[in-house]
TORKE-775062 format. One line per 2 residues: number of its first residue (from 1); their letters; for each residue y, x, z of C-alpha. Coordinates in steps of 0.1 Angstrom, whole numbers, always signed. Example, Ala and Ser with C-alpha at 12.3 -4.5 7.8 and 13.67 -1.06 7.14 Angstrom:
2
1> AS> -45 +123 +78  -11 +137 +71
***
This chain:
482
1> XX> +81 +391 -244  +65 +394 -282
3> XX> +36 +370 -284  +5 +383 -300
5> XX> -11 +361 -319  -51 +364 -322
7> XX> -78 +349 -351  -89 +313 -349
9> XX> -128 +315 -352  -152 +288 -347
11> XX> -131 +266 -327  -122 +295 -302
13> XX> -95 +322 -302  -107 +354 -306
15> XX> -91 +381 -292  -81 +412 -312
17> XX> -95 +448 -299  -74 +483 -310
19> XX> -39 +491 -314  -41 +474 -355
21> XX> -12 +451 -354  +13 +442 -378
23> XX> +49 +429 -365  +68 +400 -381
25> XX> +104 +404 -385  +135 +375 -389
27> XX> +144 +388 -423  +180 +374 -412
29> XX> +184 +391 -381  +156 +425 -386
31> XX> +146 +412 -352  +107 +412 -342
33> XX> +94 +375 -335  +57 +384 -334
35> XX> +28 +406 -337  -2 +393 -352
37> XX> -39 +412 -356  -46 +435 -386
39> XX> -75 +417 -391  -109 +437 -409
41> XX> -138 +425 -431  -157 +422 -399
43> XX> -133 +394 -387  -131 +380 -422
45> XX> -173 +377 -422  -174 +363 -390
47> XX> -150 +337 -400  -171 +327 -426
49> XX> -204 +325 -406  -187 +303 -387
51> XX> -174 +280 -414  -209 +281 -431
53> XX> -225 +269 -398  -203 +244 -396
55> XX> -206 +229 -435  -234 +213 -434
57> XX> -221 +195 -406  -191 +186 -418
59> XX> -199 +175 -455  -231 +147 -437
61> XX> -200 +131 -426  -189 +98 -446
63> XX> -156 +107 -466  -137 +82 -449
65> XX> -145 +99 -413  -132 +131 -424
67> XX> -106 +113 -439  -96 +99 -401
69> XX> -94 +139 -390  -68 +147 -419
71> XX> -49 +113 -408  -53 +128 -373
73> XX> -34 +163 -384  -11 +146 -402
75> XX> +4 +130 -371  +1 +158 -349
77> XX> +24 +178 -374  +46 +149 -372
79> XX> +50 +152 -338  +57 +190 -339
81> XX> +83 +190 -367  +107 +204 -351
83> XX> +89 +236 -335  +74 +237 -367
85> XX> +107 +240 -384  +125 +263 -362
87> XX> +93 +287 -369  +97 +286 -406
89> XX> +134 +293 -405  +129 +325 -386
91> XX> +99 +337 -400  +110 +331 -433
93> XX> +146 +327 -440  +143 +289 -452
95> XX> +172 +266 -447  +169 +241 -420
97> XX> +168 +212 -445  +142 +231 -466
99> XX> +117 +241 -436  +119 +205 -421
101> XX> +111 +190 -457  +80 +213 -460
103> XX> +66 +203 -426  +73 +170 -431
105> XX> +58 +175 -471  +30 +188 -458
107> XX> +18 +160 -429  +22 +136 -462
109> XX> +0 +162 -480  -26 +151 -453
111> XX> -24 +116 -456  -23 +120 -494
113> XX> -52 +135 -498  -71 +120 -466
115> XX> -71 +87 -493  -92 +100 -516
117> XX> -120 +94 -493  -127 +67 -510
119> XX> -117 +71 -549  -132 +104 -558
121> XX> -165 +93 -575  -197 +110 -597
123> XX> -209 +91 -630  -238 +71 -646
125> XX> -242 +85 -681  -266 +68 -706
127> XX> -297 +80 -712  -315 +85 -749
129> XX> -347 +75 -732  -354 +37 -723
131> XX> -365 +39 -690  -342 +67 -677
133> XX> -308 +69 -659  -284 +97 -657
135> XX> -268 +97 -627  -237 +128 -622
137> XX> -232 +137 -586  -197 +153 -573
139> XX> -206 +175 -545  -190 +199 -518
141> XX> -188 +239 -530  -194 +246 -495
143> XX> -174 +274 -477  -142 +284 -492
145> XX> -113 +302 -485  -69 +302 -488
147> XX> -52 +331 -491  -15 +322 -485
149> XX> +19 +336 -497  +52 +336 -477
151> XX> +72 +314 -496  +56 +280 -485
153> XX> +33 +291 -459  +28 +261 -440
155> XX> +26 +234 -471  +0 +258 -488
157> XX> -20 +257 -460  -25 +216 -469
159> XX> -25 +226 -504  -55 +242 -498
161> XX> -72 +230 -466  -65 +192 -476
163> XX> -86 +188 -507  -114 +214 -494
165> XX> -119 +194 -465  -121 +156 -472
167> XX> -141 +164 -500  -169 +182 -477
169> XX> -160 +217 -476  -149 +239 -446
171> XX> -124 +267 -450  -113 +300 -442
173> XX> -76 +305 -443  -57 +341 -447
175> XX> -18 +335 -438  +4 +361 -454
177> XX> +14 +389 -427  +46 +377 -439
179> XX> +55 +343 -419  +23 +338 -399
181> XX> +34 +318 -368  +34 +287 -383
183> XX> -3 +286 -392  -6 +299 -351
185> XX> +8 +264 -344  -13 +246 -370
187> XX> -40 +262 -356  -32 +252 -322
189> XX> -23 +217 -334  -67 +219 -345
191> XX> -79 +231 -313  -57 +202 -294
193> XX> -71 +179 -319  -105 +189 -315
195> XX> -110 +194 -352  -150 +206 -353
197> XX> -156 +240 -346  -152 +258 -379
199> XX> -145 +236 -402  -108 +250 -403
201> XX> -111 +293 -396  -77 +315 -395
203> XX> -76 +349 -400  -46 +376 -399
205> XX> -47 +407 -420  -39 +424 -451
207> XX> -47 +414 -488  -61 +447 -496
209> XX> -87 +443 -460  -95 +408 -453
211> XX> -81 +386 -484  -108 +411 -504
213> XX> -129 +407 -479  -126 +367 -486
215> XX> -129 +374 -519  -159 +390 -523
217> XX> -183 +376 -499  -216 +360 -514
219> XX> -215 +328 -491  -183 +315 -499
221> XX> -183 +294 -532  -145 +288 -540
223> XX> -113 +313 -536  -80 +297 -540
225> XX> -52 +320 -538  -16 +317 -545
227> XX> +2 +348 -552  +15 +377 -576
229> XX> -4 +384 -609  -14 +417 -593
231> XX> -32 +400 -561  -47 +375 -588
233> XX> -63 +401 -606  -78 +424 -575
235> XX> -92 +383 -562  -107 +377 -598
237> XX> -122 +413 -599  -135 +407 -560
239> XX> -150 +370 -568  -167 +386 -599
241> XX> -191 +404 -583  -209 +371 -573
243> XX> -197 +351 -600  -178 +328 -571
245> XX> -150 +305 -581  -113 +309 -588
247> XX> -84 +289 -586  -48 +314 -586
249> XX> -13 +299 -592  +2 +328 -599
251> XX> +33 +340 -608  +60 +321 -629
253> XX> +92 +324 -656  +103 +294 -657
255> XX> +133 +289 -690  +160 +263 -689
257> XX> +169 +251 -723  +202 +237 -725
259> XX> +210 +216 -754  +247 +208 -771
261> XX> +238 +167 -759  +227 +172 -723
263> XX> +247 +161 -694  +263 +194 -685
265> XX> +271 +185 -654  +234 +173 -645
267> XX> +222 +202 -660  +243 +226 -637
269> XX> +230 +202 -609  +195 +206 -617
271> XX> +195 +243 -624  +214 +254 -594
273> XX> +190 +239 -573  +160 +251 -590
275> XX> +175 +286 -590  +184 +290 -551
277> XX> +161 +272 -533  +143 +293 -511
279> XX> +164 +320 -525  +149 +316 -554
281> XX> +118 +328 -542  +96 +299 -559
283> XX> +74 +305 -584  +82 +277 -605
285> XX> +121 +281 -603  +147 +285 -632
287> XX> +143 +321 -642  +161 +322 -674
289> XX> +185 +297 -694  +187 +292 -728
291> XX> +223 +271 -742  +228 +259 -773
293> XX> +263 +274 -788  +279 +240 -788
295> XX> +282 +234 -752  +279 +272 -739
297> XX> +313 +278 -731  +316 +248 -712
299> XX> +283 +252 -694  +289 +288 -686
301> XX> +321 +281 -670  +309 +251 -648
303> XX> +274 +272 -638  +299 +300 -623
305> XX> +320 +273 -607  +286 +261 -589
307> XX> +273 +294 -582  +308 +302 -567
309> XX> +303 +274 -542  +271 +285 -531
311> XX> +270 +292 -491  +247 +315 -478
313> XX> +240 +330 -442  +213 +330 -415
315> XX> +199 +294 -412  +189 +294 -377
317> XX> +227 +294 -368  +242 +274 -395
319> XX> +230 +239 -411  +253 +235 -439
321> XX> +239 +263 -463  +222 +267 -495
323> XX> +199 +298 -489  +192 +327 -467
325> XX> +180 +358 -471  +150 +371 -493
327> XX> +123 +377 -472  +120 +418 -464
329> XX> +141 +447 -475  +118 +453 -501
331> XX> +123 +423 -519  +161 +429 -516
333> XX> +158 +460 -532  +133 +452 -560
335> XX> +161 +420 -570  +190 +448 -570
337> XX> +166 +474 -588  +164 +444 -617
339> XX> +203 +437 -613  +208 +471 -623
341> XX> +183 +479 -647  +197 +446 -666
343> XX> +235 +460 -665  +224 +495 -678
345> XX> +209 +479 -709  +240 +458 -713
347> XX> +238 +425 -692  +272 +414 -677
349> XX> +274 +404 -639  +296 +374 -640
351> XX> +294 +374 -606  +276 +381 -574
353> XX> +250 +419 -584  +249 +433 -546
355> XX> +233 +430 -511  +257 +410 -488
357> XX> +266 +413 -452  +253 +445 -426
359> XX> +221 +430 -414  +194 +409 -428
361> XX> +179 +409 -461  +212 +390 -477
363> XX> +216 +391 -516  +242 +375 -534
365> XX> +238 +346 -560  +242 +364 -591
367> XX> +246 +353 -628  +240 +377 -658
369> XX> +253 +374 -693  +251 +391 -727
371> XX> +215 +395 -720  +187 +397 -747
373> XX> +150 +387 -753  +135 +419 -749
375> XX> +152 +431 -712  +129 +432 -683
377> XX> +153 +404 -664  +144 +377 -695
379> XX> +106 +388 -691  +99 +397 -659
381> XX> +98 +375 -622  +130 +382 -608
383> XX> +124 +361 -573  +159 +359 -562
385> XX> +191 +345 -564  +196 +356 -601
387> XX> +203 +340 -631  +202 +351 -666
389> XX> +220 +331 -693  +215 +333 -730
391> XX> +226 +315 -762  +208 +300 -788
393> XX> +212 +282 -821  +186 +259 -827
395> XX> +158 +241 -807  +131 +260 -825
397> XX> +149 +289 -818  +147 +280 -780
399> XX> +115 +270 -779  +103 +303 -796
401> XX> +122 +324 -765  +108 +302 -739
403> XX> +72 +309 -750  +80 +344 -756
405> XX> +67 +354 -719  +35 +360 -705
407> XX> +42 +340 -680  +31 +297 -685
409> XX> +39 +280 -651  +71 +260 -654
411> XX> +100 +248 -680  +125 +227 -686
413> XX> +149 +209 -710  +180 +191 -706
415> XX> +189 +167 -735  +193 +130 -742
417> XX> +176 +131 -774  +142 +115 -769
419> XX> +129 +133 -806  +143 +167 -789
421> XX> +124 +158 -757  +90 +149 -779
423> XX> +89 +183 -799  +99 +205 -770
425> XX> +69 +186 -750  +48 +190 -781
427> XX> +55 +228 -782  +64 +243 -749
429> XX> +36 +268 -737  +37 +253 -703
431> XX> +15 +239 -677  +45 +220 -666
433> XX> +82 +208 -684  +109 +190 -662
435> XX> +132 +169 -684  +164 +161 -671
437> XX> +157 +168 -638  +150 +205 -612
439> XX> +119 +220 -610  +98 +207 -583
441> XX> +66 +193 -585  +52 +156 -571
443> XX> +21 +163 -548  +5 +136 -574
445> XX> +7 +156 -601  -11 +185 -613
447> XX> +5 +222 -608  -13 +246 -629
449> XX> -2 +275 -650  -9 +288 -685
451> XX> -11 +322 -693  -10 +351 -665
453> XX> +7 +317 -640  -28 +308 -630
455> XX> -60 +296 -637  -70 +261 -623
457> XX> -45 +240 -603  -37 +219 -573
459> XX> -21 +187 -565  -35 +148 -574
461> XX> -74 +137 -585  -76 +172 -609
463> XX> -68 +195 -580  -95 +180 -559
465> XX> -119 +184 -583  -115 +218 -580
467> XX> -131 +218 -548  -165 +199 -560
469> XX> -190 +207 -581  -215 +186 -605
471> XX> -248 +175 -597  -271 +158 -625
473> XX> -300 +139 -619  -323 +124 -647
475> XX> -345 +92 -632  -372 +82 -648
477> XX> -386 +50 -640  -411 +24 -650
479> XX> -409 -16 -662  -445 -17 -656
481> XX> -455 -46 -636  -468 -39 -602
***
């Protein structure tokens, strides 16, 4: 029997009237899993009622309490890892080893940010007066909302639920139609808990319906969505209308610079891994490499040797792979579409180019050469399995292509030159660089995009303070003797 999943409102489950469903498909198999509600504005609205009821509430309680409920989910998703991770391989195509990291990421996610209970803090400013103190406040936004992708659904929902909730928020969360069934656990995993009605809201539905719906409602303060550039645009456009906060990680281009000193076979390492995880459906994956002349050949030859080796199938019956399949038939399509568009302008397919096997959304890991600056695969997201490669004489020369993009989230640079490694950090156009190393971001840091990648971030003390807001206060007192 096909479960049928229904919206988490208010500490209840709320049962979905009509015939509006949408079905969720293994993308390695084509076979249904689920059907969860197409959710409407009316669902989205009563969502947030609920988690504006429930606000006040939940931000009189001390930090550190709510602090003890994020502790509290944290080991509850511990204890469900491996339901958890069976759900994200057949929802979304994820290896076994990469689904079980991003549960077990995400529980830590919890725990991270359930510590800052006690560290975020307002401000005493000086006053020019003499009997005056300035005293800056950090406050709760009050009600706001996640709208998920696929690609990480379940560690985005901590991405964004975490930090809006120990600092005094409540949330509404849209999961993509994508891979919902994992946010129908982490839901469940709440209403076991007891979590206070509302203070964590799920709702199933479209972008265009209900994460427009989130968008542009007047009570909520703060939309965090991550996403396409397209969906970015349509949430800023929606959260205008009441002049509501944004924070979008968006999409990404990440280059690769290779230089003639880098330890090719690190570099090969490095990129590999940042090219096919997930299928290379990451935002902040290597989209592009740049090699200096000196090394190419030698590069180009151990990068195909690596891609040669890479295994690929459907996770939930093998262990000991390096992807699965893209995530619908649409994105399968739209990666060959850019395949071929890149050969009829004059690309090269070392290897790989096609679809592979008879069912699922298989495509092979593909390398391109004899590409140029201006193709559509050097400029636009490809998210897949394929890699460009391009030469280049001089560092200025590859610093100049990597910025050439509208794109700002992620780069990177292999070399062991510290000078090299100071100019290209000096003069790289993006919110992050990874020297040496893949592309994959600490949840201590901050991961935010320049550009058309984003605006605002997430992760460490700066992404919580995207979830507070300033409040001033200018006291006046007296030394007058009573």
């Amino acid at each position: 029997m096909t479960t049928h999943h229904q919206h988490y409102i208010a500490g209840e489950w709320v049962a979905h009237p009509g015939d509006r469903w949408i079905e969720v498909i293994n993308p390695a198999t084509e076979a249904l899993l689920s059907r969860i509600p197409q959710g409407s504005r009316e669902d989205a609205g009563r969502a947030i009622s609920a988690a504006e009821a429930a606000q006040p509430g939940w931000e009189a309680l001390p930090a550190v309490e709510r602090g003890v409920w994020l502790h509290k989910i944290a080991t509850a998703i511990r204890a469900r890892e491996p339901e958890l991770t069976a759900t994200i391989v057949a929802e979304g195509g994820k290896t076994q080893g990469l689904a079980q990291t991003e549960v077990l990421f995400t529980a830590d996610y919890f725990d991270y940010m359930a510590e800052w209970a006690r560290r975020y803090e307002g401000e005493i400013i000086n006053s020019d007066r003499p009997d005056e103190n300035i005293f800056l406040f950090k406050k709760a936004i009050g009600v706001t909302t996640g709208i998920l992708p696929w690609n990480f659904p379940f560690f985005l929902i901590a991405r964004k639920a975490a930090p809006a909730l120990i600092t005094g928020n409540t949330i509404v969360i849209k999961p993509s139609e994508l891979t919902p069934n994992n946010a129908a656990i982490f839901a469940d995993i709440l209403h076991q808990l007891g979590l206070p009605a509302g203070v964590i809201n799920l709702v199933y539905g479209l972008g265009p319906e209900v994460g427009q719906a989130l968008a542009d409602n007047p009570k909520v303060g703060l939309v965090s969505l991550t996403g396409s550039v397209g969906a970015g645009i349509a949430t800023m456009q929606a959260a205008a209308r009441n002049v509501t906060r944004v924070s979008l990680e968006l999409g990404g281009k990440a280059p690769a610079i290779v230089m003639d000193d880098a330890d090719c076979d690190l570099a090969v390492r490095a990129i590999v891994s940042s090219r096919i995880i997930n299928s290379g459906q990451v935002c902040n994956c290597a989209e592009r490499v740049y090699v200096q002349q000196g090394i190419y050949d030698r590069f180009l030859s151990a990068l195909t040797a690596a891609f040669q080796q890479i295994k690929y199938g459907d996770p939930a019956e093998q262990r000991d792979i390096d992807m699965g399949p893209l995530i619908n038939a649409a994105a399968r399509d739209r990666v060959g579409q850019k395949v071929a568009e890149a050969v009829a302008t004059g690309a090269k397919v070392v290897l790989g180019g096609k679809p592979a096997g008879e069912k699922g959304f298989f495509f092979q890991p593909t390398l391109l050469t004899e590409v140029r600056q201006e193709m559509a695969i050097m400029q636009e997201e490809i998210f897949g399995p394929v890699l460009p490669v391009m030469a280049f004489k001089t560092l200025d020369e590859a610093i100049a292509l990597a910025n050439d993009c509208e794109y700002g989230l992620t780069s990177s640079i292999y070399t062991r030159d510290l000078n090299t490694t100071m100019i290209a950090l000096r003069k790289l156009k993006f919110g992050e660089t990874y020297v040496n190393r893949e592309n994959f971001e600490a949840m201590q840091g901050f991961h935010a995009g320049w550009r058309k990648s984003g605006v605002g971030g997430a992760d460490g003390k700066h992404g919580l303070e995207e979830y507070l807001q300033t409040h001033v206060a200018y006291l006046q007192f007296s030394q007058a003797q009573a």
